[in-house]
N, CA, C and O of each residue as an XYZ file, in Angstrom:
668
protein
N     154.822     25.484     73.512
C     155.666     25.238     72.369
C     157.140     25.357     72.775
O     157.850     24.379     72.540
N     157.702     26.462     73.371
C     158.474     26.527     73.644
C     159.170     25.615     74.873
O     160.385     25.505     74.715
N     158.650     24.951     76.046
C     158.554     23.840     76.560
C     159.103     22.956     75.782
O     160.232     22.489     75.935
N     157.964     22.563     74.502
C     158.645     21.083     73.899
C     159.943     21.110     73.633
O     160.672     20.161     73.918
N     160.417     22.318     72.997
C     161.424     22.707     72.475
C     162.676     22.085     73.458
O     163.657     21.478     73.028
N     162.386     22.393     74.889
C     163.491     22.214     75.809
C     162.882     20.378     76.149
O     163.757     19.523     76.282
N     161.700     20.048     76.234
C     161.535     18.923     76.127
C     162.264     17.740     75.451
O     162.682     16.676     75.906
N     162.282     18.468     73.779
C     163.021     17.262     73.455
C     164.945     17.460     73.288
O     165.751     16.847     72.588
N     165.115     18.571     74.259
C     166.502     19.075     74.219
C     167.063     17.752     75.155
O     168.045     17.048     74.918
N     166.018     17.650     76.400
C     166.092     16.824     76.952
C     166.256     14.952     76.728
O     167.122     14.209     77.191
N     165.056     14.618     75.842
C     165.251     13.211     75.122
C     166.034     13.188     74.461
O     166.531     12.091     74.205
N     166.556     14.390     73.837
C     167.685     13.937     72.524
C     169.001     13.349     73.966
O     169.610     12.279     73.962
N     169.074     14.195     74.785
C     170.158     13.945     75.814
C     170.410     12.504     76.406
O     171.472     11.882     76.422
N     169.251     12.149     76.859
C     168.885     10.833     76.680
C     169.064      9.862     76.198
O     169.386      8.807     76.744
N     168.805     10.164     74.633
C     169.017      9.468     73.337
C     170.400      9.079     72.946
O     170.707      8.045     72.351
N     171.334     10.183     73.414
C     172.740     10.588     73.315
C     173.696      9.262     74.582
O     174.730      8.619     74.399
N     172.801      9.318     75.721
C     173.342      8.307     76.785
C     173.196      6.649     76.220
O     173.936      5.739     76.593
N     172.279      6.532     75.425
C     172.396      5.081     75.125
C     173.445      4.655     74.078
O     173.608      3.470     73.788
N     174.110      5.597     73.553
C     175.512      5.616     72.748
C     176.218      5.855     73.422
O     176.320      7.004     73.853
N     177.214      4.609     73.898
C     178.290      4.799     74.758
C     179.557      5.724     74.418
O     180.213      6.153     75.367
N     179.889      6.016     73.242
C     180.823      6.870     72.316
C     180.264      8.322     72.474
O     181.165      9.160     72.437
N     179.258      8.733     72.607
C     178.283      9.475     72.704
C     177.922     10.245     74.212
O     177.222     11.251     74.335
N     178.342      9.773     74.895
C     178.143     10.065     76.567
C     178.480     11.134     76.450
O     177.766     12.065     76.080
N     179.974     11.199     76.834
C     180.882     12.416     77.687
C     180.735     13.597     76.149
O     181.448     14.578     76.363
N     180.262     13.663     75.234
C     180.263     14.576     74.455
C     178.817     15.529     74.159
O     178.726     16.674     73.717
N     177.862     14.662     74.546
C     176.728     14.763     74.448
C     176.254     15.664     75.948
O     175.657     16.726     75.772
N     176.452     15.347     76.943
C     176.428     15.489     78.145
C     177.011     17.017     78.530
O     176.579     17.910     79.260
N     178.705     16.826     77.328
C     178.908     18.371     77.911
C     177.771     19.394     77.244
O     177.258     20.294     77.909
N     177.490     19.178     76.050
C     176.846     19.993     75.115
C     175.512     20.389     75.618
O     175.086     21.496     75.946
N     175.135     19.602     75.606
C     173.145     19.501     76.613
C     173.843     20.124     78.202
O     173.121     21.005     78.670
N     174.674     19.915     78.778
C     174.754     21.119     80.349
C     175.263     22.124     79.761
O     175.034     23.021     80.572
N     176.010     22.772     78.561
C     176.156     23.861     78.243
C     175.062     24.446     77.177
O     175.028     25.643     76.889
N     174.055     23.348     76.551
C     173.243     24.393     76.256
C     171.702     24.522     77.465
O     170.976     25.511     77.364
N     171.473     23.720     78.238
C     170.823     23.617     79.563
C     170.819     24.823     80.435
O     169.886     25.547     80.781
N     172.477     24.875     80.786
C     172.813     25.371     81.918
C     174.307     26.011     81.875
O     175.362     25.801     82.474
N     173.876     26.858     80.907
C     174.508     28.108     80.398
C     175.595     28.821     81.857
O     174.975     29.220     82.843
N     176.677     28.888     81.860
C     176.879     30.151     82.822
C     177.095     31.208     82.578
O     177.185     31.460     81.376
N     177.246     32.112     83.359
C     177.087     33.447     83.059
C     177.430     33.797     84.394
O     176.564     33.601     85.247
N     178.819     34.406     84.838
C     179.613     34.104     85.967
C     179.002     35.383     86.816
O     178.840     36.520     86.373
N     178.736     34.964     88.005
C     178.979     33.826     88.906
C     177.952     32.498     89.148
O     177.911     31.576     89.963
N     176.733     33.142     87.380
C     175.478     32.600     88.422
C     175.475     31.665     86.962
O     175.952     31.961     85.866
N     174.763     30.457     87.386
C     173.946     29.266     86.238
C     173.136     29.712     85.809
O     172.589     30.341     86.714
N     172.458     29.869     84.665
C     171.033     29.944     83.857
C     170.314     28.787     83.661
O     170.909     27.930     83.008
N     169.086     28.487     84.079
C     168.961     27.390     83.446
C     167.878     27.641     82.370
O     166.838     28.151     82.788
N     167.960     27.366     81.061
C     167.118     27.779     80.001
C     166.045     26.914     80.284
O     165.183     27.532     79.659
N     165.451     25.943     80.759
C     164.180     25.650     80.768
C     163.319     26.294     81.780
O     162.138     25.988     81.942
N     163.969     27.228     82.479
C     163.160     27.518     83.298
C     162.572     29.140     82.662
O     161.426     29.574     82.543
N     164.118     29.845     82.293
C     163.739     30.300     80.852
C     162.733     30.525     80.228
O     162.098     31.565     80.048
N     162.582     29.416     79.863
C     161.670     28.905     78.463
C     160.130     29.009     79.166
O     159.242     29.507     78.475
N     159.858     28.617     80.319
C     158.978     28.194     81.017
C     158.848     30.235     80.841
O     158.147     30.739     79.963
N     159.533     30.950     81.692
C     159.253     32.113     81.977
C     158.879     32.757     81.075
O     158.078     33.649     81.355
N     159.284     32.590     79.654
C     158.865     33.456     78.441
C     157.752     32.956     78.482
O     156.847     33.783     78.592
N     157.242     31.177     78.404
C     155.702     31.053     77.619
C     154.893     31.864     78.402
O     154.206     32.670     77.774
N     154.767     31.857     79.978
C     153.921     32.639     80.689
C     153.994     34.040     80.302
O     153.073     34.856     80.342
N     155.229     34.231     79.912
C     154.933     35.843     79.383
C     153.960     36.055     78.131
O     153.044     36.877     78.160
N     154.159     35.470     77.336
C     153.622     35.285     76.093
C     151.983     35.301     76.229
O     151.181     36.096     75.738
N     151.695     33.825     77.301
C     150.420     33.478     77.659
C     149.565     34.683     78.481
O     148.346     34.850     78.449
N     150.404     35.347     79.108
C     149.977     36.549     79.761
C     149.819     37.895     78.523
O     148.896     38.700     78.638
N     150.311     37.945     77.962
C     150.015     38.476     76.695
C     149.172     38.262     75.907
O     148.882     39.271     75.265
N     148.779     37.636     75.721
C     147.833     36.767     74.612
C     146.735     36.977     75.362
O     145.836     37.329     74.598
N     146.245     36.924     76.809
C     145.221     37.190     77.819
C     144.911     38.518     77.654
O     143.772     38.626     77.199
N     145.430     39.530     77.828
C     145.865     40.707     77.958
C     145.079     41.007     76.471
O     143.862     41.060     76.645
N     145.397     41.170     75.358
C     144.951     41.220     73.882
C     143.470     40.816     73.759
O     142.655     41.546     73.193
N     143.147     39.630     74.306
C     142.222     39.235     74.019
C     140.799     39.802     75.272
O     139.596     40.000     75.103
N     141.230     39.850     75.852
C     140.771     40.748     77.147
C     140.362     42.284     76.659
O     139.232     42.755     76.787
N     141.078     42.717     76.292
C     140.951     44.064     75.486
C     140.006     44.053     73.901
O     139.348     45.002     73.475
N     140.116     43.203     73.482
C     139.133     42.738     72.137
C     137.669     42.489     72.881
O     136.678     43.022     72.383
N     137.565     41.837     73.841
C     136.452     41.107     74.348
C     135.389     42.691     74.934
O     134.244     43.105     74.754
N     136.944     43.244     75.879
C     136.313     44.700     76.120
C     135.666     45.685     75.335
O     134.713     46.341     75.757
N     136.206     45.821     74.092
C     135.862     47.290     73.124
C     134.800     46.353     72.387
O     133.869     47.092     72.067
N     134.573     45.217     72.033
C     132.791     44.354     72.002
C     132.023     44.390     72.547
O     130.881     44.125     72.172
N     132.487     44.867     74.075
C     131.159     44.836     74.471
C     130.966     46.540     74.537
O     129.814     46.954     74.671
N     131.966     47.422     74.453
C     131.730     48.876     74.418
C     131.021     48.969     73.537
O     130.156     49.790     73.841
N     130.783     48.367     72.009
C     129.821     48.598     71.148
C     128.610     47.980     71.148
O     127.582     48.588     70.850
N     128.629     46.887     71.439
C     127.265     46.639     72.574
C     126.587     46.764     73.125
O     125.517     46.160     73.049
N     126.869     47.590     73.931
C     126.558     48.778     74.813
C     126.165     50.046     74.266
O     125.421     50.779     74.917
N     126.571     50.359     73.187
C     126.354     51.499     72.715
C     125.169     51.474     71.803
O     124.410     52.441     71.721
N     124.940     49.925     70.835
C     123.632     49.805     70.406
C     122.768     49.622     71.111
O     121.725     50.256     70.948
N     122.892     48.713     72.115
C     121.865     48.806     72.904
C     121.146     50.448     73.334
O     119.992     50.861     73.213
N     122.114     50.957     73.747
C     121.843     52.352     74.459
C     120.451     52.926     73.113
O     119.230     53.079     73.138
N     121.439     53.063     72.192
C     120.709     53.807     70.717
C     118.776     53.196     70.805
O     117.630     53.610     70.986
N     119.643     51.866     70.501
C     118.066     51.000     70.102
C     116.966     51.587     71.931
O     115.873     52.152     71.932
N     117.587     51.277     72.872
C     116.441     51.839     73.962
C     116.163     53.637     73.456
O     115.049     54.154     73.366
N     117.166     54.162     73.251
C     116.598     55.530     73.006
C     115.289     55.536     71.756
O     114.114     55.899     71.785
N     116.072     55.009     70.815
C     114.728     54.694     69.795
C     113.721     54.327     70.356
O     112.801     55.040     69.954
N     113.304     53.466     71.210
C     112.422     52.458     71.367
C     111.798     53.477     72.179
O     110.680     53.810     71.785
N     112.303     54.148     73.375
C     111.673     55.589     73.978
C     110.901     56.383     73.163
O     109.810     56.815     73.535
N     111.463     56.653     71.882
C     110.796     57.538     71.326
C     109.564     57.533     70.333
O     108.802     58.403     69.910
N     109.733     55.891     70.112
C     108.682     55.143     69.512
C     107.419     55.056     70.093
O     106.350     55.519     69.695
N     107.779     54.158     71.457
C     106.644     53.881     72.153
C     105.771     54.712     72.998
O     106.417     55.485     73.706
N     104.621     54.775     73.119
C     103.745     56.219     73.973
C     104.089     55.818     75.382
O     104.080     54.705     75.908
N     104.505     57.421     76.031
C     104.293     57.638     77.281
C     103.162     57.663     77.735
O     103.150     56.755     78.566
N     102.179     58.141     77.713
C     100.997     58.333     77.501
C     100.042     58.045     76.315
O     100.532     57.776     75.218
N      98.520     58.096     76.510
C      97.798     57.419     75.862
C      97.214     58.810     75.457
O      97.430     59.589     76.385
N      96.515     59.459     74.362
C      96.328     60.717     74.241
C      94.292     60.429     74.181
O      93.551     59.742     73.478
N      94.069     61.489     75.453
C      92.936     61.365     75.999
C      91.542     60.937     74.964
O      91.253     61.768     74.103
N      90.804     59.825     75.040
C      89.405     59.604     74.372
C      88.525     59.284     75.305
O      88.441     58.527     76.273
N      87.506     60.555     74.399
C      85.875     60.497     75.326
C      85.675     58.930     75.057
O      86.043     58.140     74.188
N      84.831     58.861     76.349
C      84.442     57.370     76.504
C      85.600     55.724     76.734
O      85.532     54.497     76.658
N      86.785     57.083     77.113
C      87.673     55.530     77.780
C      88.832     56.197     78.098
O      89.269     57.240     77.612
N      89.511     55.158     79.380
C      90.427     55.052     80.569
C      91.505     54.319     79.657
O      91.520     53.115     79.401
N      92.470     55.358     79.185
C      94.147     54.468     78.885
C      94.805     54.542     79.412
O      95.272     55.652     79.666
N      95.391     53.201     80.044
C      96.699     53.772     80.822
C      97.497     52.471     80.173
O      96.856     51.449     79.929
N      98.946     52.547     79.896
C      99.901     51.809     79.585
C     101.237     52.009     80.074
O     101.756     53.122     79.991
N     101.964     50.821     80.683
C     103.085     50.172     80.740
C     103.662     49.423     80.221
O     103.151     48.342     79.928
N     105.012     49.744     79.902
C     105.903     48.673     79.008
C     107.416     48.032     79.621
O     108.437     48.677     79.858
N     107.261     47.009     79.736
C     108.650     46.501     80.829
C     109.226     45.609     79.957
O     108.862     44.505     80.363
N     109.922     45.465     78.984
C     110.730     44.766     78.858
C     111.144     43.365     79.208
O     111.295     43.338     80.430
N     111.381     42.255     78.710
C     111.819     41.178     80.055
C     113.641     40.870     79.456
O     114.412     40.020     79.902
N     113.871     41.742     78.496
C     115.519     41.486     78.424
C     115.752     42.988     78.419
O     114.779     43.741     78.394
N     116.956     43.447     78.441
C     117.560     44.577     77.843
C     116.511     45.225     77.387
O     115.799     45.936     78.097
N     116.323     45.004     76.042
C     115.546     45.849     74.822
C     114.513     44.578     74.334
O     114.798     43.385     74.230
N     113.601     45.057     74.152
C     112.330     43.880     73.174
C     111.802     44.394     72.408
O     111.624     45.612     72.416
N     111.340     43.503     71.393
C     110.773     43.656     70.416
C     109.476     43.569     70.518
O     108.978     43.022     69.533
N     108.574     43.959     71.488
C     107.286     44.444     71.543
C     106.894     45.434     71.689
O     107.329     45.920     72.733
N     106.257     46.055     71.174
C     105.374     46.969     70.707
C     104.101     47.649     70.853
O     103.204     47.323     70.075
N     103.855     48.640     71.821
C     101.777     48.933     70.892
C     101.878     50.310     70.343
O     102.853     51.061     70.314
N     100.592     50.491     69.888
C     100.189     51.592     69.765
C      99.248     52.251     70.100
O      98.418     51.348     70.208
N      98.584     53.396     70.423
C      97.286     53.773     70.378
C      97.318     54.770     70.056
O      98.082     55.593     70.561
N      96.077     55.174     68.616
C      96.070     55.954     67.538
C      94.546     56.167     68.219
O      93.854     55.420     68.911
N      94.320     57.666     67.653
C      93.075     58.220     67.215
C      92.784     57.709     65.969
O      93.776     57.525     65.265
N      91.653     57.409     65.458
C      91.188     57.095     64.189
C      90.128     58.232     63.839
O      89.790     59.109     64.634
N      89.572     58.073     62.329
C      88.464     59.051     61.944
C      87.634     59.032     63.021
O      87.501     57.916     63.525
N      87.071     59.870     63.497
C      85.919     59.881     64.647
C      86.396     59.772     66.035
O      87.523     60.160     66.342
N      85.779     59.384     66.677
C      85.831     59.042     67.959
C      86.130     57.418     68.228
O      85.602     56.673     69.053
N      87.106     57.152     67.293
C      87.518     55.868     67.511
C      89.112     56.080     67.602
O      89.768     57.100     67.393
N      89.636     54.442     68.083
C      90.909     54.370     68.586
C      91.349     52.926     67.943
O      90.890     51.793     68.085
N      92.119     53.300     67.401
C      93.192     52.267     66.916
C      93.833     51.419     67.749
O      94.200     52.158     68.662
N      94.248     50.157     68.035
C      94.934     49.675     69.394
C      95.981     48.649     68.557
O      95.562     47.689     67.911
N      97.009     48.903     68.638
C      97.965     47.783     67.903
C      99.086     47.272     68.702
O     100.111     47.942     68.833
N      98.946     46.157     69.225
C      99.724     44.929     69.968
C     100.732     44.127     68.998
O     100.260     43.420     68.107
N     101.830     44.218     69.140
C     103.001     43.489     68.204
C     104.234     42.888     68.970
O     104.675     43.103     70.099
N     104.584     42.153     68.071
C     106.234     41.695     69.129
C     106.847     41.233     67.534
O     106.182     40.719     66.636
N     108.454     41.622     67.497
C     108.848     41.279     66.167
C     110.217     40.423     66.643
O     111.025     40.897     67.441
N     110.323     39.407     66.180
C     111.184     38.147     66.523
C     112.513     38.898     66.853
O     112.355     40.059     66.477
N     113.853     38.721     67.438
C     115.181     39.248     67.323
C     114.824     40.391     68.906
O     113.873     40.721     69.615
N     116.038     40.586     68.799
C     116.534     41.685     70.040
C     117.501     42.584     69.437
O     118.116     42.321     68.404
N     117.643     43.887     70.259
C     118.654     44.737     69.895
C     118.586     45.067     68.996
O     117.869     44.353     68.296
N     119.256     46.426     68.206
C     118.986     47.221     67.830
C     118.297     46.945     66.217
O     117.628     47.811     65.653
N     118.571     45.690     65.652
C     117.733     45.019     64.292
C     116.400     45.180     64.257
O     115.653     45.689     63.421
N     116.194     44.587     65.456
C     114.409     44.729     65.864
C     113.997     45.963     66.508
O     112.793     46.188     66.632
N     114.927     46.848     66.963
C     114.041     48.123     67.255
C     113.932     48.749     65.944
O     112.939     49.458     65.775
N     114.930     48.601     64.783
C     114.589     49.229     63.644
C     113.198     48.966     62.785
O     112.496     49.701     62.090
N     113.128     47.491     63.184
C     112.250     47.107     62.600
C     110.838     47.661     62.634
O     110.005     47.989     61.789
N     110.938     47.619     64.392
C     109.553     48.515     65.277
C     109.330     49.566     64.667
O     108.232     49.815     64.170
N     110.536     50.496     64.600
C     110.150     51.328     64.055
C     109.643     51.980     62.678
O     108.967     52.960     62.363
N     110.310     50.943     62.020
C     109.487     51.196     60.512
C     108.299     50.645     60.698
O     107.612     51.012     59.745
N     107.543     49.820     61.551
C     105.881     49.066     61.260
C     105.452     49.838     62.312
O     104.606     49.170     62.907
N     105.640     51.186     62.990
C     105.295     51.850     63.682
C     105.010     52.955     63.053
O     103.947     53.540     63.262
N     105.857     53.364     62.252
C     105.850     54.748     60.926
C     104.277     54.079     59.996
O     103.194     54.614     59.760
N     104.767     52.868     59.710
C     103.632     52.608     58.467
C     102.507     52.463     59.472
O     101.504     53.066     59.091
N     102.354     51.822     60.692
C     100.819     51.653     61.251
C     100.297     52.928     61.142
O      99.193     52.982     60.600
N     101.004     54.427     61.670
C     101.082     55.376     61.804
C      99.648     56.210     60.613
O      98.537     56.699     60.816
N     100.545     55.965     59.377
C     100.707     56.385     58.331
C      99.074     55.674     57.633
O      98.190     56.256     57.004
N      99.174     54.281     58.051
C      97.728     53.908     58.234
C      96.653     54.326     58.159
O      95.725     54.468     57.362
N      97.167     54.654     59.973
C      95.890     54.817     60.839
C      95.360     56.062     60.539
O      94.267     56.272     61.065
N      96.052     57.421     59.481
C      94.995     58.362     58.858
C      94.378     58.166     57.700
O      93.441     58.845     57.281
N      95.013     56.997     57.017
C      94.175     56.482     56.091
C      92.808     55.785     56.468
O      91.829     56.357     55.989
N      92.572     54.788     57.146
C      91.821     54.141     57.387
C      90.680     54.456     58.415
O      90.843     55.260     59.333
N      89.289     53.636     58.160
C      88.339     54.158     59.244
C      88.165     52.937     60.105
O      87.632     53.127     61.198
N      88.580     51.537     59.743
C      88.738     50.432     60.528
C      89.949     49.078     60.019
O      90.640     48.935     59.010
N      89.847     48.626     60.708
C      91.020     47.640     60.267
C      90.360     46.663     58.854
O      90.908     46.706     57.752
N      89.657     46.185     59.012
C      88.985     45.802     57.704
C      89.617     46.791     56.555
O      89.774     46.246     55.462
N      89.910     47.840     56.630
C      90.194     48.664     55.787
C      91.467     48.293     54.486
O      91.519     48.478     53.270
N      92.594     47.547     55.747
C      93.865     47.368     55.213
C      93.998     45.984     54.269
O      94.996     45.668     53.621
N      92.797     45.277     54.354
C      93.163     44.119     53.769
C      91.927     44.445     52.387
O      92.094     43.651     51.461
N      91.008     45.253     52.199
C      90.537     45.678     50.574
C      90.622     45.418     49.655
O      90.068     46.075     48.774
């Protein structure tokens, strides 16, 4: 912006030369507002002009650089939350049943996911097994997990089989 500014300081100067009456008056005015002195040395304001926009533009980088930064600091920080949740949701372990071998792993394939299991004791000597994945990432969908993790929960002492829930 500031460029054009000296841009058309320039065409008007120009503009000023094709009026022959216009020359020698025009000419002094545009090298004294151009090329300012300031003794002993010349200024030249477009270069000036040039030096402020980069300042400006370097500024404006700078701001936005710093916005971009403290976004992703909170970013970072849900994420963090939602994996801690999701730790505390999901079983480390499988809690021991006569008549079977549990073992489970859970890896992720982004950051944080929205998949899910469970494994519940049920009435008896039975076991509940619940496999889920809930659409979204980050910390929306770990909330989510965790409320259909509370209610499977909450369920699974109600019920003696899955048939149960649909009655």
């Amino acid at each position: 912006m500031l460029s054009d500014l000296g841009l058309l300081l320039v065409w008007l100067s120009y503009s000023a030369d094709l009026v022959p009456a216009w020359r020698i008056p025009s000419a002094r005015f545009f090298l004294s507002a151009l090329l300012p002195q300031a003794r002993p040395f010349q200024i030249d304001s477009l270069g000036l002009l040039h030096i402020l926009q980069l300042g400006l533009l370097s500024l404006i980088i700078l701001i936005r650089s710093n916005r971009v930064t403290r976004q992703q600091t909170v970013i970072e920080g849900e994420l963090t939350n939602a994996r801690e949740l999701q730790k505390v949701i999901l079983p480390d372990f499988a809690e021991p049943v006569p008549g079977f071998r549990i073992e489970t792993v859970y890896r992720p394939a982004h950051e944080l996911g929205g998949d899910f299991f469970q494994i519940l004791r049920s009435k008896g000597d039975r076991i509940l097994l619940v496999i889920g994945d809930v659409a979204g990432k980050g910390l929306p969908a770990a909330l989510l997990v965790s409320i259909l993790i509370g209610a499977i929960r909450t369920l699974a002492k109600e019920m003696l089989a899955p048939a149960c829930a649909f009655d």
